[in-house]
TORKE-424768 format. One record per atom (N, C-alpha, C): x, y, z. Coordinates in steps of 0.05 Angstrom, whole numbers, plus 5000, padded with zeros to 4 digits. Layout:
REM residues N
XYZ...
This chain:
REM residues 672
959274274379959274424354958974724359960974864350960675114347958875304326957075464331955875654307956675994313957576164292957376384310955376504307954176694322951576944323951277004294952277034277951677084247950276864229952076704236950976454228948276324236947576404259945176364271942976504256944276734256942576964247941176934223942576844208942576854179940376624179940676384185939076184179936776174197936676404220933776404224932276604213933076754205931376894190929876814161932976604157930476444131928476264145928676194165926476084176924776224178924176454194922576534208920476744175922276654145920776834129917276764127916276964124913176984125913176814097910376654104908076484085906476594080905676734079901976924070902377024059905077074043904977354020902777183995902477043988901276923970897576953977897176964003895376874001894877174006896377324022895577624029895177783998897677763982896877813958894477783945893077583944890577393933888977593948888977593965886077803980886678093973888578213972889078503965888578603945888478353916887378393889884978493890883478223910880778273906879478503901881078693932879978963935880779113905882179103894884379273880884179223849883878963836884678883811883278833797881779073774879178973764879478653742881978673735881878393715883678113725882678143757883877923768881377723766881577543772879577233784877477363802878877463817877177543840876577783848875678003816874978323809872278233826870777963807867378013817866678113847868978063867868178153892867378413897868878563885868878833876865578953875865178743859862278863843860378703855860978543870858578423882857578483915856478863908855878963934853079013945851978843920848778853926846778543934845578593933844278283942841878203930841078143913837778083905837877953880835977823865835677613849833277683824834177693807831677673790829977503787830877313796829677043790828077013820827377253840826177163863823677303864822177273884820077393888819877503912818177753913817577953937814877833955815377963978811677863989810177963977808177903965806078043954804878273972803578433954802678693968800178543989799078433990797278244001797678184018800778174034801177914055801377714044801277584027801477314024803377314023804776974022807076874012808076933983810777063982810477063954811976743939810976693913811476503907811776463883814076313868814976453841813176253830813376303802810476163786812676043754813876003763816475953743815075703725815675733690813975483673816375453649817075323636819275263620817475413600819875533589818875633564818876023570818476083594817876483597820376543596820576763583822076973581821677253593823477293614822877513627825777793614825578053611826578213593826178423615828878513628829178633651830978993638830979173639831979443636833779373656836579333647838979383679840779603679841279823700842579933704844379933725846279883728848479713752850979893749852080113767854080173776855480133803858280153799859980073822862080253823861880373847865080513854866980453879869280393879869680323901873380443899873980393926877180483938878180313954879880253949882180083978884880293978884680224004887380354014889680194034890880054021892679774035894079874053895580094049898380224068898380144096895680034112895180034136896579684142895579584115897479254125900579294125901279474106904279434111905879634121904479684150906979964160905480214158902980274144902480474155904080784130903780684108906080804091904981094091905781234091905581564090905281654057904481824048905882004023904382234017906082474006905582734010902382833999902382633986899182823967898782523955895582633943893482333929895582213906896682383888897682263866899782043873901182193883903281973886902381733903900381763931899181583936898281373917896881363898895781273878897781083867899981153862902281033848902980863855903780843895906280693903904880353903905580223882905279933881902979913887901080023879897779973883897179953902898180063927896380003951894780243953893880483940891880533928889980553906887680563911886680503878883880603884882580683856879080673861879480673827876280463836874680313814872080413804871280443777868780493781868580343753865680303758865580053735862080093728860880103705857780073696857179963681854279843685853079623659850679773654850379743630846879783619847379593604844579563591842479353577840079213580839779043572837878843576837178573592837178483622837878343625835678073613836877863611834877673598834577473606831977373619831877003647829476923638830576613630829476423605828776213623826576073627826375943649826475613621828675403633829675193618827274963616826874913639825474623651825974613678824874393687824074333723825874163723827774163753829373793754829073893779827273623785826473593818825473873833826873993852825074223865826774483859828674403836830074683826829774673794830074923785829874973756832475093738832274983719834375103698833575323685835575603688834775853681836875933659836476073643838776153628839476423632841176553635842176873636843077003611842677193607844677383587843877623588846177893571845178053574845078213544843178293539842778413514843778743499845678763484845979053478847879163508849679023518851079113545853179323534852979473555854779713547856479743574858379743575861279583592863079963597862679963623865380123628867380083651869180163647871180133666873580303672873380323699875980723700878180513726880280543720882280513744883680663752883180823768884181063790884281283760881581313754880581523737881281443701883081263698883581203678882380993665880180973640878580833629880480563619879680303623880980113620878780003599879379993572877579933545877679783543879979573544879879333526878379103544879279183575876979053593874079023587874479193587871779363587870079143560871479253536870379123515869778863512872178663528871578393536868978303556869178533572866778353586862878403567862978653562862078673541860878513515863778383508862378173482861577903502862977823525861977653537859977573549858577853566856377833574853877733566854277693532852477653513851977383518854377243520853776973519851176823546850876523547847976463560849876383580849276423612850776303631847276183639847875813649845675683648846775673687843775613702844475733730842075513747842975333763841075203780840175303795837075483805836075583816833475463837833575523864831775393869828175523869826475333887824375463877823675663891825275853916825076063927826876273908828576233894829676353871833076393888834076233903836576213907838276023883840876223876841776133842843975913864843375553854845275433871848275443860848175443835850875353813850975503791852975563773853075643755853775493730853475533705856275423680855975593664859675753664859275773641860475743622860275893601861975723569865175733573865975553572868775553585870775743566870075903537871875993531870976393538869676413553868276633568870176793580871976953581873476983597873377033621875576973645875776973671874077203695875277513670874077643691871477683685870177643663867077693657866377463663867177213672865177063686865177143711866777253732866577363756864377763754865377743728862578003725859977913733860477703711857277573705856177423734858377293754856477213773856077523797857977673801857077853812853978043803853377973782850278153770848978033771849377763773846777513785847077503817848877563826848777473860847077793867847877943847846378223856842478233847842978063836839477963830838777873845840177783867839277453883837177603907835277463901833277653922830877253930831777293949830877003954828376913970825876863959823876813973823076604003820776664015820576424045819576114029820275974047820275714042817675634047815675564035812575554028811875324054814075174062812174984084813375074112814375344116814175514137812375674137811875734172809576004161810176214172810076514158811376684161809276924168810077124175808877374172810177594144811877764159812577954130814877944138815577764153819977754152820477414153822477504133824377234131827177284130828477104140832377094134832376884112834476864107835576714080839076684075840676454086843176374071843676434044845376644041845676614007848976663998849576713980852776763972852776913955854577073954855077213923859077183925860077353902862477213896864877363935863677493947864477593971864177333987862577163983862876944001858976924017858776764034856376644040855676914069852876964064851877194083849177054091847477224107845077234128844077454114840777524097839877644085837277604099836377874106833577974122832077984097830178054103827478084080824778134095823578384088820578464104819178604084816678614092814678824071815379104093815079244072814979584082814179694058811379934064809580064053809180014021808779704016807779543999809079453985812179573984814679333981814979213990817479103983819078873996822578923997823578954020826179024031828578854033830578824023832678634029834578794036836378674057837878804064840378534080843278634078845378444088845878454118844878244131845378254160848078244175849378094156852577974162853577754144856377784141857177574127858877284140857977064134859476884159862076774152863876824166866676784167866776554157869276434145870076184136871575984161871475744165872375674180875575634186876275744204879275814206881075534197883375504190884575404192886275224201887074944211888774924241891374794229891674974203895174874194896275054210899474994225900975144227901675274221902475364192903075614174900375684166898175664184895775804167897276144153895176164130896876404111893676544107890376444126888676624132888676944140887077104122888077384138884577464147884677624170882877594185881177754168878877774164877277984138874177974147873278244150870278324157869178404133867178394128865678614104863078754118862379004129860579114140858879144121856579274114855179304094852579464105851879664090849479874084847979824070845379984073843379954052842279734039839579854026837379504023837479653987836179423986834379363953830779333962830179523950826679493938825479403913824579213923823079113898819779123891819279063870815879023871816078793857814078683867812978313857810878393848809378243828806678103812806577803821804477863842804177633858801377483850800177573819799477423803800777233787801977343777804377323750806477123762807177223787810077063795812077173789812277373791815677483780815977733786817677853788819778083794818578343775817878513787817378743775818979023774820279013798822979173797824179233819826979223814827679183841830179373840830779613860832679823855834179883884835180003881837280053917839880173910841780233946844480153928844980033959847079973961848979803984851979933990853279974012855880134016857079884040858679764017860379544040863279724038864279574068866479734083868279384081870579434080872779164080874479194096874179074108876179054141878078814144880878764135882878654142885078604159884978354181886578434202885478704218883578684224883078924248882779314225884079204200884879534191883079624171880879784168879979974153881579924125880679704102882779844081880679824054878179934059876979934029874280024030872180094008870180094015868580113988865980043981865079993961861380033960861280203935857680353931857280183910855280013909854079933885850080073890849980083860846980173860846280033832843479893836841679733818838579893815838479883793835780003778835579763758833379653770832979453754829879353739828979383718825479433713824579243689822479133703820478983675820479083655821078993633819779123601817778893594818178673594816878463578816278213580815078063576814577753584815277583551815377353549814577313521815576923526814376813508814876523509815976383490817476243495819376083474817475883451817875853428816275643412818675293418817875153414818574913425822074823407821574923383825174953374826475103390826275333392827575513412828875313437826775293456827175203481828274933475828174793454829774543451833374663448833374813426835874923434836974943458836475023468837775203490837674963510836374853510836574573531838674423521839174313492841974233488843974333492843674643488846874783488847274673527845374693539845974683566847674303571846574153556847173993548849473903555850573983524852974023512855074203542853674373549855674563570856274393591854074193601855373983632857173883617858673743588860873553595862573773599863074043591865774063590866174343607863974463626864674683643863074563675864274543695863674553715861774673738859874633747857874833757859874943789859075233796860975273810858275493826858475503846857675693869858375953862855676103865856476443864859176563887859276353894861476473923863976373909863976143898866375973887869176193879870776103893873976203894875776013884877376153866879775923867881675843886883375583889884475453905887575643905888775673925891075703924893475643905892875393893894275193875893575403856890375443845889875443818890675733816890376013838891876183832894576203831896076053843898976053835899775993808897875723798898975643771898175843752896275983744894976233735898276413733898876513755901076703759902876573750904176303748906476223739905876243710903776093698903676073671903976353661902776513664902776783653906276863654907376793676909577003678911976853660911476603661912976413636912576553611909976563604910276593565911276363552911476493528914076283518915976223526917476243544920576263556920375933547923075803544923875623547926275533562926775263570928475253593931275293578931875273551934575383531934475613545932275783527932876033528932976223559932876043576933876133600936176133611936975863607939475843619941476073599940876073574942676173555942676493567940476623582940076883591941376853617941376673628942976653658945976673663947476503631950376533625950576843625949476963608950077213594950077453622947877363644947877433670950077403683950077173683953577093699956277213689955577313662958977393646958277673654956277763659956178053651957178203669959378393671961278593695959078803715957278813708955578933716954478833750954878873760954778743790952378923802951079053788948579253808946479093786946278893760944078963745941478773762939978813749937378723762935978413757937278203769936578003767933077853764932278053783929977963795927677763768927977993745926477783724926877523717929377503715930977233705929877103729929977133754930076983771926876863769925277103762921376923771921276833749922376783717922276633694923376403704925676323721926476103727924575933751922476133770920975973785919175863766917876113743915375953730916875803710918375763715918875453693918775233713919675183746919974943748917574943761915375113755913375093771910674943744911775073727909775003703910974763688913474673687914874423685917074333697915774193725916774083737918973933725919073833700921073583694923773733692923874023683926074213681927474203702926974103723928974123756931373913753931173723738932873513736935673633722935273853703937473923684938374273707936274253720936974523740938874423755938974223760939674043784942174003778942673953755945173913743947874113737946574283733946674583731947974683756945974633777947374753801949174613826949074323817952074133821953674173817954574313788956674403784957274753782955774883795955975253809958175223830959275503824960575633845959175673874959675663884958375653915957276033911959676213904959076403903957876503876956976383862955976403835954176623833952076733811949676833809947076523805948876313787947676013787947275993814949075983824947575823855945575923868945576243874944376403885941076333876941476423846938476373833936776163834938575923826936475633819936175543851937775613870937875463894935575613910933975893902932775983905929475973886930275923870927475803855926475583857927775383863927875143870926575063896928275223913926475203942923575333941923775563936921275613933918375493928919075373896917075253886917274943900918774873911919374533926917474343923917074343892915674063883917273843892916573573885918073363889920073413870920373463839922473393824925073643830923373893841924774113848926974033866925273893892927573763919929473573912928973423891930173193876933373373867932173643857934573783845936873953870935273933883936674073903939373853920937473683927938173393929940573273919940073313892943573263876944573473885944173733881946173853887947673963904946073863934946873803967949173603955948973453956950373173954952473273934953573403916955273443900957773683911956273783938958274053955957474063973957173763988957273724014959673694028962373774018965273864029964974164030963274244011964574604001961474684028962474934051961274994064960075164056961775364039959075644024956975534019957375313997954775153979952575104013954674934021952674864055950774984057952075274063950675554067947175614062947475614034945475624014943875384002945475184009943575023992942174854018942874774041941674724063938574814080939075114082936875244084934475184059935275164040933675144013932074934015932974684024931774504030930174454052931074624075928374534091927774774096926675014080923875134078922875064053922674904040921374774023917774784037915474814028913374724048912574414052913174204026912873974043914973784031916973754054919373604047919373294039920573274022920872924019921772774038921672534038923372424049925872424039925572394018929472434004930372664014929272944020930373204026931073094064929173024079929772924099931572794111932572664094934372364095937372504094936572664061939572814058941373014091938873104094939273334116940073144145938672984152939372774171941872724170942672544149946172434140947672734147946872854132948773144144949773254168947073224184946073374215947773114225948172844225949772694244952372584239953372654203954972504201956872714182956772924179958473144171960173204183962873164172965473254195966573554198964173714173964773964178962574024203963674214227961474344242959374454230960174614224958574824208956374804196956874524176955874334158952474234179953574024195952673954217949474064231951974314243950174414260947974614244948774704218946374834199944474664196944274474191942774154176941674114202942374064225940874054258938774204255939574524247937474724248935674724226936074604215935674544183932074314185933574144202931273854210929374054225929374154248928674364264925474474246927274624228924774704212923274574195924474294187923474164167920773994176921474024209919973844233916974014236917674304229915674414229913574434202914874424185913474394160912174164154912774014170911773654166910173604188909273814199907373794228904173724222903273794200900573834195899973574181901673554157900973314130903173144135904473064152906572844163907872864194905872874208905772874242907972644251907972434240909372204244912272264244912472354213916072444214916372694225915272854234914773144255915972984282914072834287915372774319917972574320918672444298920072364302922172394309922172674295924772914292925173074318922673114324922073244344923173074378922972844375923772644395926672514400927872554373930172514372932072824383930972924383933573304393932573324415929573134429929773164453931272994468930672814460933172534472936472764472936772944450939972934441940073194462937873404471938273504490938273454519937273164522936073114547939672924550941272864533944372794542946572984532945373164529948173414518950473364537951873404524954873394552955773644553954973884542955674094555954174244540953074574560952474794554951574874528954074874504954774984475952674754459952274524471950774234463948174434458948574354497945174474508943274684483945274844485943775074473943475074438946074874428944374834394941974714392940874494413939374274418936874444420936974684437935074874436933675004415935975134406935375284381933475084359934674844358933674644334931174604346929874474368927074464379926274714372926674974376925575244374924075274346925875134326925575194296922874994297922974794305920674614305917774724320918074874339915874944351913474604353914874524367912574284378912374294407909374274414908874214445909773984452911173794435911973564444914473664456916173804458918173864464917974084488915774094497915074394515916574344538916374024548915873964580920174014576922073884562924473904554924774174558923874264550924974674545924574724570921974804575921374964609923474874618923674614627925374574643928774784654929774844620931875014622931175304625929375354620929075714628929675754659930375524675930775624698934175574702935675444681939175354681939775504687942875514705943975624708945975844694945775784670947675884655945376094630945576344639945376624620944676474593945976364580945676394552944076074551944275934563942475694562939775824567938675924583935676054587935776254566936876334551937376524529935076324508937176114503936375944477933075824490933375754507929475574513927675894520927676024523925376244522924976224496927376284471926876334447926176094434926475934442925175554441921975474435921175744459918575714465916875844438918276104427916576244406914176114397914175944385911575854367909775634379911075494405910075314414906475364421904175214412901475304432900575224443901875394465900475254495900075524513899075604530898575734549901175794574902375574572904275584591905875664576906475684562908575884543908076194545906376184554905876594559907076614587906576434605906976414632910376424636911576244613914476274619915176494608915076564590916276904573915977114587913477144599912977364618915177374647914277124658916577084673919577124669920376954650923077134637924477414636921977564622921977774618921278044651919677964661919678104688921577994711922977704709924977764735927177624722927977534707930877424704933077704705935277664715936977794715938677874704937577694678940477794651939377874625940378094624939078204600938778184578940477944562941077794547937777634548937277494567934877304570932477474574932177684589929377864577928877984554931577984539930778094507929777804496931077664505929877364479926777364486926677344511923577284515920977554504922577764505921877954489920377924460922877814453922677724415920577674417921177374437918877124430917377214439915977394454913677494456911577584426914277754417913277884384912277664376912477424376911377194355908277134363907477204389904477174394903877324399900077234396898677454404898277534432898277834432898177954451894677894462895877864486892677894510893578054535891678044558892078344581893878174596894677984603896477964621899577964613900177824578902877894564903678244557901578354559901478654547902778704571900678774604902678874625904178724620906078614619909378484631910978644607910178654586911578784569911779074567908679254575908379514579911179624607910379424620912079564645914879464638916179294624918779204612918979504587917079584572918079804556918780104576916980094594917280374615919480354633919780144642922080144668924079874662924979744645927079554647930079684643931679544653934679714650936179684630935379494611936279474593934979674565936979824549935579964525934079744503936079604502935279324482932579244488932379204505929279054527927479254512927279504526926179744525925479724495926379684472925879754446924379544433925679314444923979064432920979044442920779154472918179144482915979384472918079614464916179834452914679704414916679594404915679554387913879264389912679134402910878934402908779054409908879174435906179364443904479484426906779644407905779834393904179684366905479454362903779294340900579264350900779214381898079204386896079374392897079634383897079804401893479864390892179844369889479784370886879624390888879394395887879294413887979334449890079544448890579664479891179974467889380144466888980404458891580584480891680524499893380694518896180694507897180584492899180504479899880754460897580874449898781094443899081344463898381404482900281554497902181534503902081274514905281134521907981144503906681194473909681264457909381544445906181714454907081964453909182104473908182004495910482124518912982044517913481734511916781684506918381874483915681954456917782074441917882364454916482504463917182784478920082794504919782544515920882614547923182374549922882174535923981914546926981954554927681844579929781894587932881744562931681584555933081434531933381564507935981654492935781844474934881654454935781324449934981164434931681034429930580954454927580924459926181274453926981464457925981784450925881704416927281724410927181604379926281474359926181254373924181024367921681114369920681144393918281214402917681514370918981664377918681924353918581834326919981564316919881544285916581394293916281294302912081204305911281394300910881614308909681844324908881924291911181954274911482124253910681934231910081784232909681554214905481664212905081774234901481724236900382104231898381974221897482404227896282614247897082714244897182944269894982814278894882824312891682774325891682524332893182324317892782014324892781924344895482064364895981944387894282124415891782234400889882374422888582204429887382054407885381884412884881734434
């Protein structure tokens, strides 16, 4: 089977498209979006508890004295300012002055946000060795600026919300375990509301330890779970954030984790009544720094002034209230962790629903005709197109009439283009179902091939019906073309099915090794390659090596680039090798690439450093400058190395290269 270089081209690059925009997005808000899900992170840069107790001035243990029925009546003053600056994840973006910085697609921003009032902690009843507390805040006065500009209606929401009672399982060192609250509360003032309780959270020693005047303490706020110090100093009591502990990595293949530090400054002082049992005031501020992927992109001041006004006790109606409303609140809101994040799922469906509206699946298609008639060949599809993802994403059952729809498209259509694109995307079962018919309906017509092939296997978890289809294709299509796309097609589908269907992964995976291990010639050899490549399985490792040593240029071409994703150790061992002695230049650029796909360490860096300084090839030379230079944080010498290429380099092309970096960074960078 023949493919040409375009053709290749084309369909690996839909392979090779990035998975993390979703999840990268999801973390970028955080820093950035005061009325997202996940603003409270924002605001949750302090650490301490109202509901905890200090050491007593005494040395003693302090020890909360908590009795159903007190009312504690706190003065709160709580400001937050903070900035992210994203440009560093994507390239490093330049722009002439702050304003327009500010603008480009929010990858800059600063927040500042304040509460006053009253805070108010109602102690419920005892269950077992934790207590039911109630929260609210009295007379709250709500502001909010986004990159200087007051955002009111926010503002005003969280405001009337704050009022309401969020009921909170606390234990008896005063760590808040769970939350509930009133489920029609809105999203971002319940992420207010746990950030001003995780900023209360000030958590006492555990009474059947014995301590002096320091303790640590596990705690969470909506940033996620940290290590919190605590000591007396000159008759206070000091809290302060030691570190925050990473989440446990991932071991999907497409993990879509982005690597994230939060550094953090400054304590909270409090005073305890270590008669009384309770919190007398507790004030500070804290300066966390946000570190993503290795890059500087944020940073955040919160300060708490927080003071006793009053004690007072519930009469027995009262407190009966409020124990039923709590009641009433377990059947129908969920208790959730001050750290608690939403799932991937639940922020996507959030984003679909919203971007739907009303749309209906009529009044879509009926906007899609009017698309398709219209002479206009520059207009801007892009809306029509995410109205058609959040429909089959928010009703799945709509794929069946999509499906129908795009059975009967022009191969070269705007129909085909779009649904065969929303479709994949969102690759529910009923989505693949649609795709599915409509494979099967222009499985003669090769354009359709084209487009609707790829669609199906980057889907993230393929059917078996999508499998099956692609199979029948890949062995029994009498178009080439057909064929050998759907080969490459399984390839990737092998990889998507690696994590949550290992079984049909290897199966696939075992079958193109068998089909390479009898190729009857070269042109075989090397599709057989490419398709393992797309799969990236170590089951296929011991097959590949083997050919990086063939005789034939473009066969060691295709197994270096085979190796890209494979993880194993011996895969650095062959690339490098590739790349420092093979003799065709064709095969030290591939191994090149595939270098770009992993991470750099000191022994792949030299092979590549000295492949960017001295290889004979320019191609070589450019592909190796730009991987280095990705790392170039982690091997600092790297920037001299493309200061001098852009001054001197004998290469007017590598001079160039090297110079568009150079100018990309600000004066001084490449001293360092």
């Amino acid at each position: 089977m023949s493919l040409t270089t375009k053709h290749h081209s084309t369909l690996n690059q839909k392979f090779f498209r990035p998975k993390s925009i979703l999840a990268l997005s999801g973390l970028l808000l955080t820093l950035a979006v005061p009325t997202t899900v996940v603003y409270g992170k924002q605001l949750s840069q302090l650490g301490t508890d109202l509901t905890s107790t200090i050491l007593a001035k005494n040395n003693t243990l302090p020890v909360y004295q908590f009795a159903p029925g007190q009312r504690f009546t706190y003065k709160l003053d709580y400001t937050n300012s903070s900035n992210s600056d994203l440009r560093a994840l994507f390239g490093d973006l330049k722009t002439s002055n702050r304003s327009e910085a500010t603008s480009i697609n929010g990858f800059v921003n600063t927040f500042e946000t304040s509460v006053k009032g009253e805070l108010v902690v109602t102690i419920l009843e005892q269950k077992g060795s934790c207590f039911l507390i109630s929260y609210t805040v009295n007379n709250p006065a709500v502001t909010l600026k986004a990159n200087g500009q007051d955002v009111t209606d926010q503002a005003q929401l969280i405001q009337q919300d704050l009022k309401r009672q969020v009921f909170a399982t606390v234990n008896s060192q005063g760590k808040i375990i769970a939350v509930r609250f009133d489920p029609t509360m809105s999203e971002v003032a319940q992420n207010f509301a746990r950030t001003l309780l995780a900023t209360t959270q000030f958590v006492t020693p555990d009474s059947s330890k014995t301590f002096a005047n320091k303790w640590t303490s596990q705690e969470d706020d909506p940033n996620g779970h940290y290590i919190a110090s605590y000591q007396t100093e000159a008759g206070k009591y000091q809290k302060n954030k030691l570190r925050y502990l990473q989440p446990p990595s991932s071991k999907k293949a497409n993990n879509t984790q982005v690597p994230t530090t939060i550094n953090s400054e400054g304590k909270l002082t409090g005073d305890f009544n270590s008669h009384g049992g309770y919190l007398v005031s507790l004030q500070g501020t804290e300066l966390q720094k946000f570190i993503i992927a290795g890059k500087n992109v944020g940073q955040a001041k919160t300060t708490l002034n927080m003071a006793y006004t009053n004690q007072a006790t519930l009469n027995p109606t009262e407190l009966t209230t409020l124990r039923d409303t709590n009641t009433k609140r377990e059947k129908v809101a969920p208790a959730i962790a001050l750290s608690a994040t939403p799932t991937e799922a639940e922020v996507e469906a959030k984003i679909q629903r919203q971007e739907l509206g009303d749309t209906t699946l009529e009044s879509l298609l009926a906007d899609l005709e009017k698309a398709e008639a219209s002479p206009d060949k520059n207009q801007n599809n892009t809306p029509l197109y995410l109205k058609f993802k959040a429909l089959i994403y928010v009703y799945p059952e709509s794929s069946a009439t999509l499906g129908k729809r795009l059975a009967a498209a022009n191969a070269k259509s705007l129909t085909m283009q779009m649904l065969a694109g929303a479709l994949s995307v969102v690759g529910n079962t009923q989505a693949q179902s649609a795709l599915v018919t409509a494979t099967q309906a222009h499985q003669k017509d090769w354009l359709a091939m084209s487009i609707l092939i790829p669609s199906l296997a980057t889907v993230n978890s393929p059917t078996q019906e999508s499998e099956n289809v692609l199979r029948n294709l890949a062995f029994n299509s009498k178009e080439e073309r057909t064929a050998s796309t759907a080969q490459l097609a399984l390839g990737a589908m092998a990889r998507n099915l690696a994590e949550n269907s290992p079984e049909r992964a290897n199966k696939i995976v075992e079958q193109f090794v068998q089909q390479l291990q009898t190729a009857k010639n070269d042109e075989q050899t090397r599709q057989y390659l490419l398709v393992l490549g797309n799969a990236g399985s170590k089951q296929a490792l011991k097959a590949i090596a083997q050919l990086t040593s063939a005789p034939n240029p473009s066969v060691r071409a295709a197994a270096v680039t085979a190796l890209r994703w494979i993880q194993d150790n011996q895969v650095d061992t062959l690339l490098t090798k590739a790349l420092s002695s093979d003799s065709d230049d064709g095969v030290r650029l591939e191994a090149t690439v595939a270098l770009g796909f992993r991470e750099m360490n000191k022994a792949t860096f030299q092979v590549q450093k000295q492949a960017f300084l001295s290889d004979n090839a320019i191609k070589v030379r450019l592909a190796a400058l730009k991987n280095v230079w990705e790392a170039h944080e982690g091997f600092p010498e790297v920037r001299q190395l493309v200061k001098q290429a852009a001054q001197n380099d004998v290469s007017k092309d590598v001079q160039e290269a090297a110079a568009s970096i150079v100018k990309m960074y600000p004066q001084g960078y490449f001293d360092k």
